[in-house]
N, C-alpha and C positions, 0 to 999 in steps of 0.2 A: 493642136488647136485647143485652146482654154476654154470653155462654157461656162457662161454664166448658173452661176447656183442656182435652183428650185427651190424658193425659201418656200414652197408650201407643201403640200401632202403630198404622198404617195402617187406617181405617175398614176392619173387614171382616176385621183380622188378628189374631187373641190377644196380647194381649201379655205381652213374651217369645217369642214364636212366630219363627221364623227367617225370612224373607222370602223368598219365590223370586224368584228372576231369571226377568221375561217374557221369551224371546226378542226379537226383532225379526223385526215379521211383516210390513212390507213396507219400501220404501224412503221416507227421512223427508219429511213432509210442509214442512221448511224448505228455502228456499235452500243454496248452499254458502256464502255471506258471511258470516262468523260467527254461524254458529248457535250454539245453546247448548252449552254442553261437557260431553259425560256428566259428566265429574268431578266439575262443581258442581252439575248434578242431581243423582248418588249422596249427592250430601254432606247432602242431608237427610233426618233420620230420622223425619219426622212426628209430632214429641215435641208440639207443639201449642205450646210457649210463644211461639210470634207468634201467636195467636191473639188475644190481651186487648190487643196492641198495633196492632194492623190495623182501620187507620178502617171500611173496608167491612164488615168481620169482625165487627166493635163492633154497625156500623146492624143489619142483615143478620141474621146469624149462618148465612149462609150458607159451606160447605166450601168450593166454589169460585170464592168470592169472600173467601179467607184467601190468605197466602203459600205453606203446602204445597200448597192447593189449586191454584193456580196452577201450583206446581213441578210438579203431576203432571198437568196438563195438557199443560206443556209436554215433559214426560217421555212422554207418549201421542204426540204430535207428532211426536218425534222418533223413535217406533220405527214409525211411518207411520202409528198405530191412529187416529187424527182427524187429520180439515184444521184449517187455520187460519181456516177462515171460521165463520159464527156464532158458537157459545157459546165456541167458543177465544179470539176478539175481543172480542167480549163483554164474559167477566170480564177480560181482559187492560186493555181499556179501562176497565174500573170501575176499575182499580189508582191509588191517587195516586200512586205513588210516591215517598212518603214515608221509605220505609228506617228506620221506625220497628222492625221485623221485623231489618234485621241489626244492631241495636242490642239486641234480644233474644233472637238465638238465642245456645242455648250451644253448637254445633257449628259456629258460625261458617260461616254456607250464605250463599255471596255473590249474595243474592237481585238486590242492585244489580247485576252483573252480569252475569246470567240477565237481566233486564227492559231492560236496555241492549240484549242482542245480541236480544232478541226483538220490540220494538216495529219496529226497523227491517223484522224480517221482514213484520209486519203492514203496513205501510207500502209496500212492495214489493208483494206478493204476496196482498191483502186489497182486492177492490174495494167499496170505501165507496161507501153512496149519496149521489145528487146532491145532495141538501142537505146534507150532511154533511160528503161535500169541500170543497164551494162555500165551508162555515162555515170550516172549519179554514184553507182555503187564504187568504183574506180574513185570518185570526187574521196567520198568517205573510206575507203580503204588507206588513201595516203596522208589527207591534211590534220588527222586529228592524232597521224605517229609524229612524230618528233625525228624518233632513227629512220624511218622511212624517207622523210622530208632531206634530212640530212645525206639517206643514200641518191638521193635522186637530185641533189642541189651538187652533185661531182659531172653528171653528163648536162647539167644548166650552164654549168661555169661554162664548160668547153661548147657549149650552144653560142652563147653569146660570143665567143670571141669568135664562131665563124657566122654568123646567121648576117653578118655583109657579105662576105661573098657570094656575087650575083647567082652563082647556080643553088648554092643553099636559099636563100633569098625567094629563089621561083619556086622552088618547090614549098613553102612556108604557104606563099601564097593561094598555092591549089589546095589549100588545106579543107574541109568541110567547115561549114559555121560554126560549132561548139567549140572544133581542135583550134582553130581559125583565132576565136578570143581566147581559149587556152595560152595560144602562144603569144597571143599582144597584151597580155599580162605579166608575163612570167617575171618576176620579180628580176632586178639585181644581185646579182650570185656572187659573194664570194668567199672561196674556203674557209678561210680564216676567219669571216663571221657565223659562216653558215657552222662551224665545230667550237666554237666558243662558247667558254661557260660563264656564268658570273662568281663571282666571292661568296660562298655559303654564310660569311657575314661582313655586313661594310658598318663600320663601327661610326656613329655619328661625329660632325666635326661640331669641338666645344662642348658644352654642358648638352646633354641629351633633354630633346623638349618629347620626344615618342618613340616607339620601337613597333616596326609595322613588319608582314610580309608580304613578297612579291612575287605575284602569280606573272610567271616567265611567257605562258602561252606559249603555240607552236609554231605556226604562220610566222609570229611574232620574233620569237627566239630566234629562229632559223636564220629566217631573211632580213626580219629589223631588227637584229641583235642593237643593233646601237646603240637603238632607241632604248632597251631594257638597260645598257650601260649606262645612257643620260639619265636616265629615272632614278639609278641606284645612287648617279652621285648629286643629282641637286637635292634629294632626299636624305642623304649624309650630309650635304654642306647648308641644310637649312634646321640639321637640328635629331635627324630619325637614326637608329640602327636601323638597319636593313639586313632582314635574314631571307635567303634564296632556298628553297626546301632544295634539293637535288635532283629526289626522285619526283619531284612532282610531276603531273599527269595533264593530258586533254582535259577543260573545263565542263566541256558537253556543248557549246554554244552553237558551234554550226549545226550540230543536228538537232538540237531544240530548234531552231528554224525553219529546218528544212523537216521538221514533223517526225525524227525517226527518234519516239519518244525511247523506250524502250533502253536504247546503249546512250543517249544523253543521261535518262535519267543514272546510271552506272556508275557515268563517270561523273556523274554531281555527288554520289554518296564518297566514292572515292578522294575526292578533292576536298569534302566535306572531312573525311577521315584523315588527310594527310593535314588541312592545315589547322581543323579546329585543338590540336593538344598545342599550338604555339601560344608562347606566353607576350602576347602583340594586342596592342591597341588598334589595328587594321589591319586587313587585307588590301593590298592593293593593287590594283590593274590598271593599265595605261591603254588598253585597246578598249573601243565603244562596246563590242559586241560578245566581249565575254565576261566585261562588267554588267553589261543589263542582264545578261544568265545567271549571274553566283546572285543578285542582288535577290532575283525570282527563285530561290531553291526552297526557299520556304513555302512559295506558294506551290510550287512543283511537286512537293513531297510533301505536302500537308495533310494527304490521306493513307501515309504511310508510318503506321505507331511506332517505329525503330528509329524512324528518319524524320520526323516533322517536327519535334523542339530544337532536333541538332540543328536540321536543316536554319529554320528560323533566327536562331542564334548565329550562324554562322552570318547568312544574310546579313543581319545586322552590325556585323562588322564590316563587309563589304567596301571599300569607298573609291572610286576613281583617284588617280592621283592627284590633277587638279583640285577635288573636295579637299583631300589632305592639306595641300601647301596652299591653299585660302583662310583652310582653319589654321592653319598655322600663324597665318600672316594676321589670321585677326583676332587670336590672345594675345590676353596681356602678357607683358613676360618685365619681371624685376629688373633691377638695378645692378644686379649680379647677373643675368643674362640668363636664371631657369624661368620655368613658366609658371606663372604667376598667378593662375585664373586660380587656382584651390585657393587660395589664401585669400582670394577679395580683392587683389591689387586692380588698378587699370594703370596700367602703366606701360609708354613702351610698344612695344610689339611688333607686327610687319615683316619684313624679310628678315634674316640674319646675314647671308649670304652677300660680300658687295658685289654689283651687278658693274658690268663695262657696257658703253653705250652698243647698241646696235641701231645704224641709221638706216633708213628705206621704211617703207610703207609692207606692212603686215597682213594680207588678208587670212583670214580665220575660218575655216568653214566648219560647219556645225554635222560632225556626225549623227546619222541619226539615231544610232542606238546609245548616245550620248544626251544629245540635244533632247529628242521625244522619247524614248524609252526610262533613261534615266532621270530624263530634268534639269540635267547640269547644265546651263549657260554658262550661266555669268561667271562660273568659277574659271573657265580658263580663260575670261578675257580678262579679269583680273589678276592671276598671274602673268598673264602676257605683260599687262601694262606694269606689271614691275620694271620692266626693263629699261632702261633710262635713252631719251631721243626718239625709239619708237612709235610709228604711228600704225595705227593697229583699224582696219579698215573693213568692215562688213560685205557681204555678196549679197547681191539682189537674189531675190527667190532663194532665201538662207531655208526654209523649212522642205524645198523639193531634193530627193535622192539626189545622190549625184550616177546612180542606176549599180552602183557596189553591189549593195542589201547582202552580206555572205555569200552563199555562190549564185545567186541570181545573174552576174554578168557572166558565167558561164554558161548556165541554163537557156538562158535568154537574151542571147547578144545583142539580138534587133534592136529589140528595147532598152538595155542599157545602155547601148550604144548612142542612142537617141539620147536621151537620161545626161551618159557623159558627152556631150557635143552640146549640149544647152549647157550644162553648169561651165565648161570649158570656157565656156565664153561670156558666160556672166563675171568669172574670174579673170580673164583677158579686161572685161570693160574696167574692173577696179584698178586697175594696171598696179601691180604689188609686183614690189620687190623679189618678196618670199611670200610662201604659199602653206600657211600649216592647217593640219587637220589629227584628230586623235583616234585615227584606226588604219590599218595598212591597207584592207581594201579597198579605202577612199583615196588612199595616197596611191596604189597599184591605177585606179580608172581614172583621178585626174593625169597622174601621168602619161595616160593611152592618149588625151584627147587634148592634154592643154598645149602641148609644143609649136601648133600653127600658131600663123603669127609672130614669130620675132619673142616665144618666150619657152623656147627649150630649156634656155639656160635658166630659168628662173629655179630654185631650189625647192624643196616639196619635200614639209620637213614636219616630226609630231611637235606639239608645242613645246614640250620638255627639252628635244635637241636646242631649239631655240635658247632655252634658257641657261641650259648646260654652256651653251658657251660664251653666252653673257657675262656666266658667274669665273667660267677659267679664261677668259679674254681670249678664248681662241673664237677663231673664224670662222665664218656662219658657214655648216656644210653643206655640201649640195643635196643632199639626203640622210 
């Protein structure tokens, strides 16, 4: 049930009424490892407008389980008045972290992070129970190897081909909650993607307009190898070499989320090290949630003297691939077909690539660590609509989760679950053809949820496959 916003003060406070400053009545319940910083606690005023955008907020209509609620949690915390164990964990853990909230406040309260510098405290200094650890620790033991993912995507394969038959079937079913979405996840297996590599280099088609590299990811690699095949080649057939480092590594992304600062920050120096010697005009990434991480390494490591120019600089190459093939399409490029913009031309420009029509209706749903973390919209509905016949069609309630959040739908099935069964069905009302989105875990929990209704068959696809086979006329896959 949705609640109307509290456009005034603080529960408790008239509004207009002036706020008193609590003291500090003991010492703060956080670490000293970046705690939260008064400043971006003060900075919110409890106007309520993240309220309507706050997935928990939405289910719930619980205060502290909203963003101000949280901020004033963490605000109690830090002037010593509550620990951090129970209900401060609690709702902290109910957060998806979505950043749908700094996408809506107008006093711009960098709730992203406040949730940054507070998970890790939970993490620290929050003894979780035995099952609980067991589960998480298990999460991150497997999704951030590649060879690990790879050995366990050989008893996936052969999962799926028996998981119809009805006595495998029953027992699926007695499974506990967490194992339960575990298993109504598990991605599409199969060997020959799951052990696939890409070309260490895809030489651009025609005059080179940039030369980028492309972080493979793991999740990613494994299971939507595809999708990293369609990326390497609308990014050759628009103009890019593409180099694939080999040995590249885990970004850090799922565990800058999930607070376990410590081995994120690791592999951010590492990724930092492997791709900042390449000689590229970008970085680039096709999943939501490990582009809003490399984009933050700079902020991450900016208290670290070895790491915090590199960092910074790397960042700043960063770009999702959508960003790429927007700027692409909007220099100018000569008469002879190189790029033009150093010279002062305006001439020209847009796709290079001919595109073959793709008919049906498109809906587009807005990752969030795309959408509100990074800020990208408009760039992939502007690729999209390159496509010639396409009708490209928006989802109601575009800025709520679709309950994904990295491993939140395993953490928290109830409520992703909840999460994905609304957006399901907001995407049901568009009635689309095809169904893209630019992160696997969005494409893994629509898939759990959208099939009622008469739309199994609908394809649920990143926007790049889309494009990739616009540009070779082949036919739009099912994933």
């Amino acid at each position: 049930m949705t609640s109307t916003p509290d456009h005034g003060a603080t529960e408790g406070t008239p509004t207009g009424a002036t706020e008193t400053k609590i003291p500090q009545q003991a010492p703060s319940a956080f670490d000293t490892i970046h705690p939260p910083e008064r400043e971006l606690l003060d900075d919110c005023v409890h106007c309520g407008f993240c309220l309507p955008t706050c997935p928990t907020y939405v289910l719930w209509g619980e205060e502290m389980d909203s963003p101000r609620g949280r901020i004033l949690l963490m605000d109690l915390a830090e002037k010593g008045d509550i620990s951090l164990d129970g209900p401060f964990t609690e709702h902290l853990d109910n957060c998806l972290g979505c950043m749908a909230c700094v996408t809506a406040c107008p006093s711009g309260v960098q709730y992203d992070k406040l949730l940054e510098s507070v998970r890790p405290q939970i993490e620290r200094n929050v003894q979780r129970g035995r099952a609980d650890k067991l589960f998480r620790d298990a999460i991150f033991a497997l999704f951030p190897y590649k060879r690990r993912l790879r050995a366990a995507a050989l008893p996936g394969a052969l999962y799926q081909k028996l998981r119809t038959v009805p006595a495998i079937r029953k027992l699926a079913e007695k499974l506990p909650g967490r194992f339960a979405a575990m298993e109504s996840l598990l991605p599409p297996v199969t060997i020959r993607e799951a052990f696939a590599t890409l070309p260490v280099y895809t030489p651009a088609v025609g005059t080179r307009r940039g030369r980028v590299a492309l972080l493979t990811g793991c999740v990613q690699d494994v299971f939507f190898h595809r999708v990293n095949e369609a990326t390497a080649r609308v990014l050759s057939a628009e103009g890019c070499d593409v180099l694939v480092p080999r040995d590249q590594q885990c970004c850090g992304a799922l565990e800058v989320h999930a607070g376990r600062a410590e081995s994120a920050l690791d592999r951010a120096r590492r990724t930092i090290a492997r791709f900042e010697t390449l000689d590229v005009d970008a970085v680039v990434t096709n999943v939501a949630g490990c582009g809003s991480s490399m984009k933050d390494y700079g902020h991450l490591l900016a208290d670290d003297p070895e790491w915090a120019e590199r960092a910074a600089a790397f960042s700043a190459r960063c770009k999702d691939v959508h960003e790429v093939l927007a700027d692409l399409y909007s220099r100018p490029e000569a008469e002879d077909g190189t790029d033009a913009r150093s010279a002062g031309a305006a001439l020209g420009g847009g796709p290079r690539a001919p595109r073959t029509p793709v008919t049906g209706r498109v809906a587009y749903h807005d990752a969030c660590h795309l959408g509100h973390a990074q800020g990208v919209r408009s760039q992939p509905r502007e690729v999209l609509r390159t496509i010639p016949e396409m009708e490209l069609v928006d989802i109601a309630e575009a800025s709520l989760c679709c309950g994904s959040a990295g491993i939140y739908n395993m953490i928290k099935p109830d409520a992703a679950g909840d999460l994905g069964e609304r957006k399901a069905q907001k995407i049901r009302d568009a009635r689309p053809d095809v169904v893209v989105t630019a992160n696997p875990g969005c494409l893994l929990q629509i898939a759990k949820y959208l099939p009622d209704g008469g739309f199994a068959d609908v394809p649920l696809l990143h926007p790049v496959q889309l494009l990739d086979a616009s540009i070779r006329g082949a036919e739009v896959p099912h994933r």
